[in-house]
PAKOLKE-335123 format. One record per residue: y, x, z of N, C-alpha, C in turn; residue number from 1. Coordinates in pm, 1 decimal. Each point is the difference from the previous one (the first is absolute). Layout:
PAKOLKE-335123
[[Y, X, Z], [Y, X, Z], [Y, X, Z], NUM];
...
***
This chain:
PAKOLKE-335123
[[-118.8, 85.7, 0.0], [118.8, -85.7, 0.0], [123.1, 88.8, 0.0], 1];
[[123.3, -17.7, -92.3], [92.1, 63.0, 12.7], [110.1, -65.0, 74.0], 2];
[[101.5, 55.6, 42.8], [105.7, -77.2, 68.2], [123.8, 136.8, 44.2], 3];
[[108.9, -64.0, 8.3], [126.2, 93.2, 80.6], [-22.4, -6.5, 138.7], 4];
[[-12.6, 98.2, 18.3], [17.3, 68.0, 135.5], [111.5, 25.0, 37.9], 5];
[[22.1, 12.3, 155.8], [103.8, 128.0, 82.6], [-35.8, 102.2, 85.6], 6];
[[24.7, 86.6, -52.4], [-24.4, 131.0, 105.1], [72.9, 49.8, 101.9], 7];
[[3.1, 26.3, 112.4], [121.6, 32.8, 79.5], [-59.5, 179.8, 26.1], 8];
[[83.8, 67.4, 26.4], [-29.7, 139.1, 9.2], [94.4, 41.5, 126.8], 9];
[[-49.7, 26.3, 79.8], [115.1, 49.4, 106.1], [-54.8, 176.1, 20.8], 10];
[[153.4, 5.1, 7.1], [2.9, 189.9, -1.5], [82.4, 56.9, 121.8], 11];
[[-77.5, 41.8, 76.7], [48.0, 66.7, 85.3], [82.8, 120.0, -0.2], 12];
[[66.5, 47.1, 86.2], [104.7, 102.8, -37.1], [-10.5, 96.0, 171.1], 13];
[[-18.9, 126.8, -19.3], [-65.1, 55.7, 116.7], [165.5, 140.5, -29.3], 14];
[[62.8, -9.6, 93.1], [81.0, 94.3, 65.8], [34.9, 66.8, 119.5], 15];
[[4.1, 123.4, 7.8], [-20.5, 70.8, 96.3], [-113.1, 16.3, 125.6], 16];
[[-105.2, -92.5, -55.3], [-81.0, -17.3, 85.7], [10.3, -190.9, 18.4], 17];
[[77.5, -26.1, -12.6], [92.4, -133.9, 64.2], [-74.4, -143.6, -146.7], 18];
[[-50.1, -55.6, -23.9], [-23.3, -122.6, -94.8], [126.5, -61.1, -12.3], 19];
[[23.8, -12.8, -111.8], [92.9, -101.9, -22.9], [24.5, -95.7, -24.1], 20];
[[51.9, -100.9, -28.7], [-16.8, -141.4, -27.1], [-79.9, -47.6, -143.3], 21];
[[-57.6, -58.0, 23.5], [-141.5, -22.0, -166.7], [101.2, -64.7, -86.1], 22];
[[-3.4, 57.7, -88.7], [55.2, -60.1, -132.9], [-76.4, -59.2, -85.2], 23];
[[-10.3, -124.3, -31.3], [-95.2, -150.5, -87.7], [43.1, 38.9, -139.0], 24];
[[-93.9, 2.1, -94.6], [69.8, -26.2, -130.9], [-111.5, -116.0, -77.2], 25];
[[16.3, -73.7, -65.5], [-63.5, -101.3, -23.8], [-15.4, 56.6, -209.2], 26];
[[-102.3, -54.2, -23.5], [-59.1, 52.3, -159.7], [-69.6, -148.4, -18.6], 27];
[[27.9, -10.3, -103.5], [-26.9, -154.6, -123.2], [-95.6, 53.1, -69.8], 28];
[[-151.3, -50.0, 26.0], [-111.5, 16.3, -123.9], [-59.4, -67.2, -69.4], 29];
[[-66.9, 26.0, -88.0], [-92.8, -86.0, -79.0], [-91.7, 61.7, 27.9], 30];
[[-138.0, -53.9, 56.6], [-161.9, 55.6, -13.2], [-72.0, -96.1, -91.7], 31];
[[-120.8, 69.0, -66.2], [-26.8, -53.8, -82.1], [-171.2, 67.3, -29.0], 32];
[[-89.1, -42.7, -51.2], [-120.3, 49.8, -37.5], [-61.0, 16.3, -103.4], 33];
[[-53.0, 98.8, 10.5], [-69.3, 11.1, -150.4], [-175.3, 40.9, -1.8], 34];
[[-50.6, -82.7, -93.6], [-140.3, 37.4, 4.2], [-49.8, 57.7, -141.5], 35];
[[-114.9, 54.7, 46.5], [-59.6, 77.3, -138.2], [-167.8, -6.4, -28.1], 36];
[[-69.4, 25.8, -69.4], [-186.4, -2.8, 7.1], [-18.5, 59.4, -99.0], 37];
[[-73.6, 105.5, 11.7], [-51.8, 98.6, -86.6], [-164.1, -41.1, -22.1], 38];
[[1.8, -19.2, -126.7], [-179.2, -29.3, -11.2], [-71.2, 86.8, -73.7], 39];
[[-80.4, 110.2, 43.3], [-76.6, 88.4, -92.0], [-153.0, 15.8, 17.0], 40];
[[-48.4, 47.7, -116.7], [-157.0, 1.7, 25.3], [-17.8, 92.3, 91.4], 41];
[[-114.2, 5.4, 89.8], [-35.4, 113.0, 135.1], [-82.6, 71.8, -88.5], 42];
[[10.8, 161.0, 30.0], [-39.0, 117.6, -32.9], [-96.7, 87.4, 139.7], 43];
[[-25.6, -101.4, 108.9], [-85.7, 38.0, 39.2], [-86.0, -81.9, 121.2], 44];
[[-85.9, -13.5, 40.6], [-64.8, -74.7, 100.7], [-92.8, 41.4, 65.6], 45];
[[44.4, -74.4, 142.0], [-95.3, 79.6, 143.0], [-86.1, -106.6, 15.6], 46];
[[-121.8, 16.2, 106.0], [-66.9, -93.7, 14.0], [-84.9, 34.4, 163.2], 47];
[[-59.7, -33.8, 60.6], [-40.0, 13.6, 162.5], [-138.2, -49.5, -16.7], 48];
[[-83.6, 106.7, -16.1], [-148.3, -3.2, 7.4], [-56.5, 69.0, 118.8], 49];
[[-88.2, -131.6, 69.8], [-41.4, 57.0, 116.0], [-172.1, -22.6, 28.3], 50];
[[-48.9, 83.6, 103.9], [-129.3, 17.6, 31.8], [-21.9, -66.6, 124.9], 51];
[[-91.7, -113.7, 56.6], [-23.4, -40.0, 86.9], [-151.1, 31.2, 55.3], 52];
[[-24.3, 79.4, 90.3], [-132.3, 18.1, 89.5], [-41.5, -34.3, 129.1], 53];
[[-138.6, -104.2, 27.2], [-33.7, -47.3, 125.9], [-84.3, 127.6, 17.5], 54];
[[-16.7, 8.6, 163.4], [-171.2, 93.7, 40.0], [33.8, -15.8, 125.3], 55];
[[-131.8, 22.4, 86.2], [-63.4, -15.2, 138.6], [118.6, 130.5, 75.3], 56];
[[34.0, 80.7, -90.5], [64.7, 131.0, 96.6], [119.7, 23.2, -67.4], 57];
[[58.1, 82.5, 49.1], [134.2, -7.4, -40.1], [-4.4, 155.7, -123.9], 58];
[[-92.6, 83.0, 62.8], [-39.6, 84.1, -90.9], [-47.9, -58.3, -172.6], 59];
[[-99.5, -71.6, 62.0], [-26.4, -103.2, -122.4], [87.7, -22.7, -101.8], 60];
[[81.3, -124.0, 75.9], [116.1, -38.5, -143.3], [48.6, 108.3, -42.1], 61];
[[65.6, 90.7, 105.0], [72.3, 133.9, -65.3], [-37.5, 38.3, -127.0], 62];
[[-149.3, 64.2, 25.7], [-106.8, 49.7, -116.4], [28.3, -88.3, -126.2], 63];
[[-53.3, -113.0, 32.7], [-48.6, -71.0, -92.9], [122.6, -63.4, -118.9], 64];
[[131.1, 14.8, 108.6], [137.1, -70.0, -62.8], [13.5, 153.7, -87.4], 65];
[[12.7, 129.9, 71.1], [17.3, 94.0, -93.5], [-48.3, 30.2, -146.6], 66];
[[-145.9, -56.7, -0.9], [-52.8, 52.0, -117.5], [4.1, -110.4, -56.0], 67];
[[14.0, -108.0, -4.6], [21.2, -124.9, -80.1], [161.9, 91.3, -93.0], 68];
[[84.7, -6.5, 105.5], [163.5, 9.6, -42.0], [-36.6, 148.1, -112.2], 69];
[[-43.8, 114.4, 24.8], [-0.6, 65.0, -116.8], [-44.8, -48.4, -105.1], 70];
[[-112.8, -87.5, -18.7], [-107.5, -81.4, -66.3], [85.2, -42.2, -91.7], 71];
[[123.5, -49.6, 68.2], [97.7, -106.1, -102.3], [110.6, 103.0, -76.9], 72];
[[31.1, 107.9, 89.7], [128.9, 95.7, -25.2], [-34.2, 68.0, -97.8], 73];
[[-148.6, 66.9, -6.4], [-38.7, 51.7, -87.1], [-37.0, -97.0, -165.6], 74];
[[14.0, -78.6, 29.4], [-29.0, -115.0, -115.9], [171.2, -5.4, -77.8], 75];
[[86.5, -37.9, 82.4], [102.6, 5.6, -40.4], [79.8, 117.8, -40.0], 76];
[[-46.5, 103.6, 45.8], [55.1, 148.6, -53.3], [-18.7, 16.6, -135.1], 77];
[[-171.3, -96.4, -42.6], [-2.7, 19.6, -149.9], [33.7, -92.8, -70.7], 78];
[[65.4, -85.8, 21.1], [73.1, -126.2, -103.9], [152.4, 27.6, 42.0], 79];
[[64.9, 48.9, 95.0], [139.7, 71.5, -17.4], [42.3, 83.4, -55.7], 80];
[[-109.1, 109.5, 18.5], [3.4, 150.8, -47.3], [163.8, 51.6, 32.8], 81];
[[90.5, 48.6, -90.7], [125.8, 43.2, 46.6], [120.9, -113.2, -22.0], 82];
[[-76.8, -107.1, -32.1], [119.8, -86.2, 45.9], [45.9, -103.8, 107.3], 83];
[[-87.0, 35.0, 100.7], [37.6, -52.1, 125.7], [-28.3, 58.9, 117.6], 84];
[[9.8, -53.9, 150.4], [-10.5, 96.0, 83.5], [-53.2, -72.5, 130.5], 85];
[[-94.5, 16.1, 67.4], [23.9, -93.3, 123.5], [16.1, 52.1, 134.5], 86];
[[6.9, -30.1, 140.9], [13.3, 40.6, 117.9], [16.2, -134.7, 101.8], 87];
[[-71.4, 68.2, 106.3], [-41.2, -77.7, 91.8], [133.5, -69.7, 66.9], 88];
[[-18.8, -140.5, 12.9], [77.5, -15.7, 80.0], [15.7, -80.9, 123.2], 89];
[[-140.3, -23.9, 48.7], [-60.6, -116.2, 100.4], [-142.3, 64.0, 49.9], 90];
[[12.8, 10.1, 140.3], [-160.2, 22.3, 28.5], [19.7, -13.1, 154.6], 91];
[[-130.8, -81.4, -17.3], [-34.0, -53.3, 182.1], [-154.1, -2.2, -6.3], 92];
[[-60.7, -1.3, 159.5], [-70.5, 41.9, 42.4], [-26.2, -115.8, 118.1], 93];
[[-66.9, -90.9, -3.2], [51.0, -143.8, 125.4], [-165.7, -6.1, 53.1], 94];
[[0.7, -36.8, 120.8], [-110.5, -74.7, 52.3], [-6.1, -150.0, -15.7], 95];
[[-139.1, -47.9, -23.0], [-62.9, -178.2, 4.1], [-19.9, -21.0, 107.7], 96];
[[57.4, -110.2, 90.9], [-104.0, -62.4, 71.4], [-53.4, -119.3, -0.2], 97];
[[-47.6, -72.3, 76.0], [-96.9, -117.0, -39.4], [42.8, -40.5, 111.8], 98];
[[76.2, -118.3, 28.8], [48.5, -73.9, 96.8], [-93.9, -151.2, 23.6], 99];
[[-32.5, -2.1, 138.1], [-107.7, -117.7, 43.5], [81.5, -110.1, -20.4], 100];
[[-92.6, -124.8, 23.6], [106.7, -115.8, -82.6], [60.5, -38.7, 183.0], 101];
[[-96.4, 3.9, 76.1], [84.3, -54.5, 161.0], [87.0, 99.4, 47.3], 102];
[[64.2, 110.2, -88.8], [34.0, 74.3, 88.2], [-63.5, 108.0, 59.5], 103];
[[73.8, 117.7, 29.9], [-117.6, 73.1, 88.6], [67.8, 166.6, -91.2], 104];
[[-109.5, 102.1, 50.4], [65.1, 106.9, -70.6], [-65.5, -7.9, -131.2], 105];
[[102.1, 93.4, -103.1], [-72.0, 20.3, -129.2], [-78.8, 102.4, -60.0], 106];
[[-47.0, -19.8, -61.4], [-112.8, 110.1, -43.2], [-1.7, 91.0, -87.1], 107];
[[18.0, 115.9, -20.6], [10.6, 102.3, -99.0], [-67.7, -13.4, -114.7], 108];
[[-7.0, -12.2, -131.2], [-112.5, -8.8, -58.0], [-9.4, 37.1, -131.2], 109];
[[106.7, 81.1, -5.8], [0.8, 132.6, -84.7], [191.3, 29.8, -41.6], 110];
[[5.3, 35.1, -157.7], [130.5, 104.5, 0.9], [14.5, -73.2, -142.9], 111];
[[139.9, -14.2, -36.3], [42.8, -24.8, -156.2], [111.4, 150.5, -24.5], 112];
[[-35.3, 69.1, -100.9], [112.5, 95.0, -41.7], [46.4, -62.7, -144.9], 113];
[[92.2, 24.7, -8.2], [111.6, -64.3, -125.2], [78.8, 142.0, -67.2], 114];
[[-1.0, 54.6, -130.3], [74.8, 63.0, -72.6], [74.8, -59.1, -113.5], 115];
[[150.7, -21.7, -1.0], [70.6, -51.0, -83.8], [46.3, 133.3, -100.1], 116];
[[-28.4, 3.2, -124.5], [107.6, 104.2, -74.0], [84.9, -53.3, -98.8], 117];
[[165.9, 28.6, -14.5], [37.9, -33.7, -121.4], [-12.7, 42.0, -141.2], 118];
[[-29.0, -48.7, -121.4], [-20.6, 25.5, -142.9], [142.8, -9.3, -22.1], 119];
[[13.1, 154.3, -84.0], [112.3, -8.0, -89.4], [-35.1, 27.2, -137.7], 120];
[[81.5, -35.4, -109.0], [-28.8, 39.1, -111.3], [93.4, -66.1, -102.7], 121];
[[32.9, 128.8, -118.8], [138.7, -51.7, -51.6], [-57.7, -84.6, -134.5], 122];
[[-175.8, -26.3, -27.6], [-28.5, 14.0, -107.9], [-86.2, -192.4, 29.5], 123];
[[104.1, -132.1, -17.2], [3.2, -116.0, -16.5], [-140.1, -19.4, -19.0], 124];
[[-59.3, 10.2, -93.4], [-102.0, -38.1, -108.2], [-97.6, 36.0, 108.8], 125];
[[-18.3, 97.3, 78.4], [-171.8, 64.8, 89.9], [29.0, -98.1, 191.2], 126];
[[78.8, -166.9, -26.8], [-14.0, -21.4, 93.1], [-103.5, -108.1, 41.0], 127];
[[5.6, -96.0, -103.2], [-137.5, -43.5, -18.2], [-158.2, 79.7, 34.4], 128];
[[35.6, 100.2, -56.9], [-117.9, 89.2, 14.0], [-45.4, 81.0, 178.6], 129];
[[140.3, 29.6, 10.0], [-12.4, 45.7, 165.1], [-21.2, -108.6, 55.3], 130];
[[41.9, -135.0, -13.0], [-87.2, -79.2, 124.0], [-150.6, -55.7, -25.9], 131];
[[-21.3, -3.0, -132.2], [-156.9, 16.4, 7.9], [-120.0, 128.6, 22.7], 132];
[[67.7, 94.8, 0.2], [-63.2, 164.6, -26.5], [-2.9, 14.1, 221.7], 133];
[[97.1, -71.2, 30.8], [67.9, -25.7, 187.2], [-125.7, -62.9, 50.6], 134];
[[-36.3, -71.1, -56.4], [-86.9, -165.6, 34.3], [-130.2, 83.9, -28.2], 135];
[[-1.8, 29.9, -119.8], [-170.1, 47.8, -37.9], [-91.0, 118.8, 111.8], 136];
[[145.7, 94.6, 45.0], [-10.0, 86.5, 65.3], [-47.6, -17.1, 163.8], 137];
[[60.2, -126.1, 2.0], [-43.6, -62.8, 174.9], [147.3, 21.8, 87.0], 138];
[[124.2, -45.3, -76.2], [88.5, 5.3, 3.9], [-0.1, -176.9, 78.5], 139];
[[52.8, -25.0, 146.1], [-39.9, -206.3, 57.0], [72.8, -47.0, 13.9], 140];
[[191.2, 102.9, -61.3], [83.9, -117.7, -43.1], [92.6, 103.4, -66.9], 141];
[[87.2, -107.2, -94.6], [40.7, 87.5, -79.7], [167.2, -146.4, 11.4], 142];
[[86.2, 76.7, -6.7], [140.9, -88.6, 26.2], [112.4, 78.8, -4.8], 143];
[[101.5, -56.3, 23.3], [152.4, 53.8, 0.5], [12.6, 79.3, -167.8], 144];
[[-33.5, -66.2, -127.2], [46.6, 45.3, -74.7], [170.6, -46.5, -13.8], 145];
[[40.8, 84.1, -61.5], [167.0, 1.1, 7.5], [51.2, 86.0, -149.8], 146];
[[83.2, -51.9, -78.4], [56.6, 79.2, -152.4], [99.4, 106.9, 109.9], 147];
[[16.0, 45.8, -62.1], [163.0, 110.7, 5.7], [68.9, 68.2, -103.1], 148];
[[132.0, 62.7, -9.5], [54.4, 40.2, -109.1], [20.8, 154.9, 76.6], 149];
[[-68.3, 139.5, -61.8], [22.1, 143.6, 51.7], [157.0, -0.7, 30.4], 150];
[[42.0, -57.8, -82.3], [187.7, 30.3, -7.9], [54.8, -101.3, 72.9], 151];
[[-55.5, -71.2, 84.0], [106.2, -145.0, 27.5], [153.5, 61.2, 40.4], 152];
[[28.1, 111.4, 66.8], [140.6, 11.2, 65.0], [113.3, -17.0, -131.9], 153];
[[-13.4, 57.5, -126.3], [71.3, -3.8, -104.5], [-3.2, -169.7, -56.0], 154];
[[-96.0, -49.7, 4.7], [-4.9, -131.0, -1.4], [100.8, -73.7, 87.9], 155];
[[-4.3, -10.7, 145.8], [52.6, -14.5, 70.7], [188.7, 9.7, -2.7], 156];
[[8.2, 134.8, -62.3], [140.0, 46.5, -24.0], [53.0, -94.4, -103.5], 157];
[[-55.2, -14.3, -117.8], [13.8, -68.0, -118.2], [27.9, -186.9, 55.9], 158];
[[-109.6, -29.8, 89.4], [33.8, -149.2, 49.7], [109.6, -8.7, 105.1], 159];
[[43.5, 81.2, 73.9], [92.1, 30.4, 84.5], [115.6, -2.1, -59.7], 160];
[[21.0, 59.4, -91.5], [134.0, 18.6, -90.4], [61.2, -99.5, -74.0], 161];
[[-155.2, -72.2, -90.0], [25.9, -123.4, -42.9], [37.8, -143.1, 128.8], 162];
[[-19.5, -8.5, 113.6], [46.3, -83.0, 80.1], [154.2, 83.8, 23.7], 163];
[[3.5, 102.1, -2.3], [170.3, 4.4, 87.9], [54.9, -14.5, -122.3], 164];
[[-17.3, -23.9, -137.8], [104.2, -47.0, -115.9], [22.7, -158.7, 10.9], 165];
[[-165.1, -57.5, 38.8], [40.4, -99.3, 4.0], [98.5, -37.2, 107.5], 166];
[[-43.9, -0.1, 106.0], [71.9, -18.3, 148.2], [180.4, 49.6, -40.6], 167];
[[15.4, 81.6, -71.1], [172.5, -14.6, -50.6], [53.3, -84.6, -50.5], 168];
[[-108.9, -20.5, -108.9], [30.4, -123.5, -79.9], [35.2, -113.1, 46.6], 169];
[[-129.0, -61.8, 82.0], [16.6, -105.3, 42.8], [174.3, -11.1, 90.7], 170];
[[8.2, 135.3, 63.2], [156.2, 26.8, 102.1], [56.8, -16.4, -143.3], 171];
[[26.6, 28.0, -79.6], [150.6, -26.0, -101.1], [-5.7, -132.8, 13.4], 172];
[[-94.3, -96.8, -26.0], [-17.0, -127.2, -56.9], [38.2, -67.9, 53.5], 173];
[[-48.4, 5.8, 162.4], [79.6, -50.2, 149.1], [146.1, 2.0, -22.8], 174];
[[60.6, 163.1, -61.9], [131.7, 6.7, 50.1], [106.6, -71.8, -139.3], 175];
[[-152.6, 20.2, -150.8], [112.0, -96.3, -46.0], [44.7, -158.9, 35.7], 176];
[[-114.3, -56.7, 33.5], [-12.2, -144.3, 58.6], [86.6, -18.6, 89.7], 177];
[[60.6, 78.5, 114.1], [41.1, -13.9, 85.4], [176.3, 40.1, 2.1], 178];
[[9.2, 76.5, -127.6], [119.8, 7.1, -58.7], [49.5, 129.8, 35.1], 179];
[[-71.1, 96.8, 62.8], [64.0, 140.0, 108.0], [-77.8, 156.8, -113.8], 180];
[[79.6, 111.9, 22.7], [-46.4, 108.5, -81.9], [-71.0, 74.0, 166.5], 181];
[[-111.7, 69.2, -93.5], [-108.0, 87.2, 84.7], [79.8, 159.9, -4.6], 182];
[[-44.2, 69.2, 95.3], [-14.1, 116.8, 38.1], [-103.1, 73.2, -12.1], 183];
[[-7.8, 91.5, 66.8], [-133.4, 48.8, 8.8], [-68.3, -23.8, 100.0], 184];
[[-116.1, 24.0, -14.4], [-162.1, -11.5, 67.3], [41.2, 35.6, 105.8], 185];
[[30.6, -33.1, 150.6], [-5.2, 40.1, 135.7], [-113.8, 9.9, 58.4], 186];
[[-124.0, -68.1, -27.0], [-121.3, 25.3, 93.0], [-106.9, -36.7, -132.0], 187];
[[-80.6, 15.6, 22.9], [-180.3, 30.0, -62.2], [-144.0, -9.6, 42.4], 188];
[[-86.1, -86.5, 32.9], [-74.4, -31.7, 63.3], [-112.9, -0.9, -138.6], 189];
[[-142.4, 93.3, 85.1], [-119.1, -14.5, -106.2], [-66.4, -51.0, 99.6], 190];
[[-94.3, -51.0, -120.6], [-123.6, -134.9, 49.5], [-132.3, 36.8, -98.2], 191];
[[-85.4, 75.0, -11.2], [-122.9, 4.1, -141.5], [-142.5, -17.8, 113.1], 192];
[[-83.2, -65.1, -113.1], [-105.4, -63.7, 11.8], [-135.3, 87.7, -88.8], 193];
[[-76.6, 38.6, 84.3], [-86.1, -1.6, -136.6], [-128.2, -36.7, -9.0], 194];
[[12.8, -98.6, -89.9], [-116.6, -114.4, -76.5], [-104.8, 10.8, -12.2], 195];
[[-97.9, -21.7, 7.0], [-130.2, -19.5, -104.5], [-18.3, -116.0, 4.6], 196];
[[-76.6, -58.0, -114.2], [-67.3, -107.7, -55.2], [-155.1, -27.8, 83.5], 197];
[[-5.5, -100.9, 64.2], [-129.9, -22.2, 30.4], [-125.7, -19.3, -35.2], 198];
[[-122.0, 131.6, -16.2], [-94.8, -40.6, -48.6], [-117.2, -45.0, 90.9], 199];
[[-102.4, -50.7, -102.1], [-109.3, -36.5, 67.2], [-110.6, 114.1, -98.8], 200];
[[-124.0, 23.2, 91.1], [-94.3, 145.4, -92.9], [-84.7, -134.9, 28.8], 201];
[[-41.0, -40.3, 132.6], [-117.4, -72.1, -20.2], [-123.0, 62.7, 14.6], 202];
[[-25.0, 200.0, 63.3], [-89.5, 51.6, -31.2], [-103.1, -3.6, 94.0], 203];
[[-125.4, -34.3, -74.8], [-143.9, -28.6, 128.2], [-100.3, 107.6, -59.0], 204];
[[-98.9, -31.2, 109.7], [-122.7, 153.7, -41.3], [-29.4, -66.1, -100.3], 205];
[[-65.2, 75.9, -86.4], [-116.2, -64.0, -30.7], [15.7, -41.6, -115.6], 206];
[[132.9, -4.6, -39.1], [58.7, -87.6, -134.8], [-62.4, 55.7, -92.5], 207];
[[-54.9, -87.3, -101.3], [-68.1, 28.0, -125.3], [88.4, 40.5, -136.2], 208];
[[165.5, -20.6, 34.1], [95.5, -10.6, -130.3], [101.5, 117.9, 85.0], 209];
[[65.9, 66.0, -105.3], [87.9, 70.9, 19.3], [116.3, -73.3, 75.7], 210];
[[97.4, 82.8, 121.7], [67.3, -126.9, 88.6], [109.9, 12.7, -73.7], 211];
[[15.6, -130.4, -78.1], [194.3, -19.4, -73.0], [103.8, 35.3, 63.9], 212];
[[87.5, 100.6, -53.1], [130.2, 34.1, 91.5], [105.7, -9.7, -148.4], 213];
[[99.3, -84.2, 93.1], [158.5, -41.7, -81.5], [82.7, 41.2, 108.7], 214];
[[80.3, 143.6, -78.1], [36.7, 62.4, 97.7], [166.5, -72.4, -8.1], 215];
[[87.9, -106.0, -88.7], [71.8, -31.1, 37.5], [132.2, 58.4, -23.2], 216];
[[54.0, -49.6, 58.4], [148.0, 107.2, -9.5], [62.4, 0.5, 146.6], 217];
[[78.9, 150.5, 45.5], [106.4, 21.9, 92.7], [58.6, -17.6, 10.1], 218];
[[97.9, -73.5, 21.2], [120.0, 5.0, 79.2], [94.2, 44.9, 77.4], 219];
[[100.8, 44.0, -3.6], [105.7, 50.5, 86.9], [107.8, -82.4, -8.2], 220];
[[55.9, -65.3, 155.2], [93.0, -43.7, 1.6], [84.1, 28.3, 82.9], 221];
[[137.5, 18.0, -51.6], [148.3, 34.8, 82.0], [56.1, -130.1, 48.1], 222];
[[132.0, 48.3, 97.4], [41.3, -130.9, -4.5], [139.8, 130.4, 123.0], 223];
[[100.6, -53.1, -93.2], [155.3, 85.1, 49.2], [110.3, -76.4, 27.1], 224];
[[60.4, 16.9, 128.0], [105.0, -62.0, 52.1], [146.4, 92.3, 6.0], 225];
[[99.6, -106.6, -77.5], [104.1, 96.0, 19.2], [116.0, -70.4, 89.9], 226];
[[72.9, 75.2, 44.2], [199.1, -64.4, 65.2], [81.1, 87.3, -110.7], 227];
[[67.0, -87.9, -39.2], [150.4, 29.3, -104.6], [75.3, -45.4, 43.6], 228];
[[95.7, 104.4, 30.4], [141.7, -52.9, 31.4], [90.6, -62.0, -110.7], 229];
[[82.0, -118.8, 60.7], [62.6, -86.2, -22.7], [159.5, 67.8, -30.1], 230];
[[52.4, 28.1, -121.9], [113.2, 129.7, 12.9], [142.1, -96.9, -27.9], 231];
[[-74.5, -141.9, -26.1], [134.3, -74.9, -35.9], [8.7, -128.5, -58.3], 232];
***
């Protein structure tokens, strides 16, 4: 929403040690907003493939979660090859117990270990493939896929810029409507967002068909607030 404002500015005046009486000066603005949305294809995508293991000991799951998780890492090293990268970024180690239905203490009755790693990779086309190559491997959930753009900050700059032209604009338009000439820009406020499009993968074990991925488009959105002084 745009509208005229008033600003009051009081300025203090410090002599000899001694404050002096505040001097008010009052400024006439126009604020005003401007928005922008940058839409480009994503040039790269992450994804959160993880390993889930039950056992009687805690040694157990350990073991057993370990060599599953290479099982899968090593699977995916060869359908990435040098165009992607992954690293761990989730791992726990929890006890089960078995709670009586009246109450009472509970019962130990073994260990779940969990390894989450993220998939990166700049190469669109091998993502379909990593979540079935994830799955085949003994990979027991596979989620948080997400697009991204390597460059978004230049993106960003580009939608940023395009809102503070607009956000002037819209201030002239105010000040022709309103019958008064603008000044310059006294204050500047950024606001950016950044987008993705919501997908669904849909990916289960076991799947007999390659898993469909529509990777969509990115988004970046600005959104810039300005004060223009009111010069007359």
């Amino acid at each position: 929403m745009s509208k005229i404002i008033w600003v009051l500015a009081f300025l203090s005046v410090f002599e000899g040690g001694a404050q002096a009486q505040a001097q008010v000066a009052a400024r006439r603005l126009v604020r005003a907003t401007g928005d922008a949305t940058l839409s480009t294809k994503p040039d790269q995508a992450r994804i959160n493939v993880g390993v889930v293991t039950q056992a009687a000991t805690a040694q157990e799951a350990s073991t057993q979660n370990a060599a599953q998780v290479e099982t899968v890492l090593a699977r995916l090293r060869q359908v990435l090859g040098a165009a992607g990268e992954m690293k761990t970024i989730g791992y726990s180690l929890t006890p089960n117990y078995k709670y009586p239905q009246g109450g009472g203490t509970p019962t130990l009755i073994g260990f779940t270990a969990s390894n989450t790693v993220e998939v990166t990779t700049n190469d669109l086309s091998l993502i379909g493939k990593v979540i079935d190559t994830a799955i085949q491997a003994g990979a027991t959930n596979v989620q948080g896929l997400r697009f991204t753009v390597k460059d978004a900050e230049s993106l960003r700059s580009v939608a940023l810029a395009m809102a503070a032209r607009q956000a002037r604009a819209h201030a002239d338009g105010i000040a022709a409507g309103l019958g008064v000439r603008l000044g310059a820009v006294i204050t500047a406020q950024e606001g950016a967002v950044y987008n993705i499009q919501p997908l669904d993968t849909r990916a289960t074990a076991g799947a007999a068909t390659p898993t469909p991925i529509e990777t969509g488009l990115v988004e970046i959105q600005a959104t810039v607030t300005v004060d223009v002084e009111i010069v007359s």
